[in-house]
C-alpha positions as CSV (number, residue, x, y, z in Angstrom):
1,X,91.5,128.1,-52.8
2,X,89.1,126.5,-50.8
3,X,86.5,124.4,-53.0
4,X,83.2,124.5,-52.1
5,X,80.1,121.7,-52.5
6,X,76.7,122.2,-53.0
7,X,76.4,121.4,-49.0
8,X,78.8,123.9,-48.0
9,X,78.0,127.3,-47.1
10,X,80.0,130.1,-47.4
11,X,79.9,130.0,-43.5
12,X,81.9,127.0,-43.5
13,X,84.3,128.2,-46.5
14,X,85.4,131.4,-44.4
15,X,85.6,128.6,-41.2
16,X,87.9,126.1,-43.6
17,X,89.7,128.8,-44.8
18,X,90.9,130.4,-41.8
19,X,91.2,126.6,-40.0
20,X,93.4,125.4,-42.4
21,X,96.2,128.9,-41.6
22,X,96.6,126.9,-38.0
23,X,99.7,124.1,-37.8
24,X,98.2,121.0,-36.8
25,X,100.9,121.2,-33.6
26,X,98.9,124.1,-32.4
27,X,96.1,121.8,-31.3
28,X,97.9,118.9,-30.2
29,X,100.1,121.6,-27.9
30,X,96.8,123.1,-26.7
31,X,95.3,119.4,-25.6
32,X,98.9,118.7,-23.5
33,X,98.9,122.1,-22.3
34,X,95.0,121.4,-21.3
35,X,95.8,118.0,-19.5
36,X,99.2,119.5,-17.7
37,X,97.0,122.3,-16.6
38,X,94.2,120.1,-15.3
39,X,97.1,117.6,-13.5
40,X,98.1,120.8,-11.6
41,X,94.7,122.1,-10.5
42,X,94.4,118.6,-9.3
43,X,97.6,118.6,-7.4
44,X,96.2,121.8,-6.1
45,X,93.6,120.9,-4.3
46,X,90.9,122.4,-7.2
47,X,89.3,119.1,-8.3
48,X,86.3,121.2,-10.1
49,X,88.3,123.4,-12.0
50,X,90.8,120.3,-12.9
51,X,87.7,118.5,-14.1
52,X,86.4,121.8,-16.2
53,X,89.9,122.4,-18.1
54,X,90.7,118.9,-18.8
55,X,87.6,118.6,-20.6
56,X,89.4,120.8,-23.0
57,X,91.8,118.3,-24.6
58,X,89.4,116.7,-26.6
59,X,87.9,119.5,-28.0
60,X,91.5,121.0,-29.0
61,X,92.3,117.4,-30.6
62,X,88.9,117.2,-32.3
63,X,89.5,120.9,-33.8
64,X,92.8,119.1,-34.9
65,X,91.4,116.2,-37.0
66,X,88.9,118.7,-38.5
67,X,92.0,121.1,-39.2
68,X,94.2,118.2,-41.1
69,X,90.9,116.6,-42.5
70,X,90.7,120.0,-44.0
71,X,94.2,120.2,-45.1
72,X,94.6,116.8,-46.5
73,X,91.2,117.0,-48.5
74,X,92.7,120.3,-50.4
75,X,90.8,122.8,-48.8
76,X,93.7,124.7,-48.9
């Protein structure tokens, strides 16, 4: 059950809630697969696009903190 403070909304309840359903690995496997994708478009000749999708991996790892901060802080 997903606890709630007097600064959370409901917004970020339903957010928490449905975070917290996602394995940790998903994110980290979403960074790699970010990077690898980026190292190819490189290798391709695409220097933009590589640049544009390997901005990605840190989001994907930052999601992935949030999502164990989440977990480890019993937000279910």
């Amino acid at each position: 059950m997903a606890m709630t403070t007097p600064n959370e909304g409901k917004f970020t309840v339903a957010i928490e809630k449905q975070t917290s359903k996602i394995p940790s690995g998903i994110y980290l496997a979403a960074s790699l697969t970010a990077m690898a994708a980026s190292l190819t478009l490189k290798c391709c000749g695409k220097g933009r696009a590589a640049l544009f999708v390997g901005q990605w991996a840190a989001p994907f790892l930052i999601m992935g903190l949030y999502n164990k901060i989440v977990k480890t802080e019993g937000h279910d």
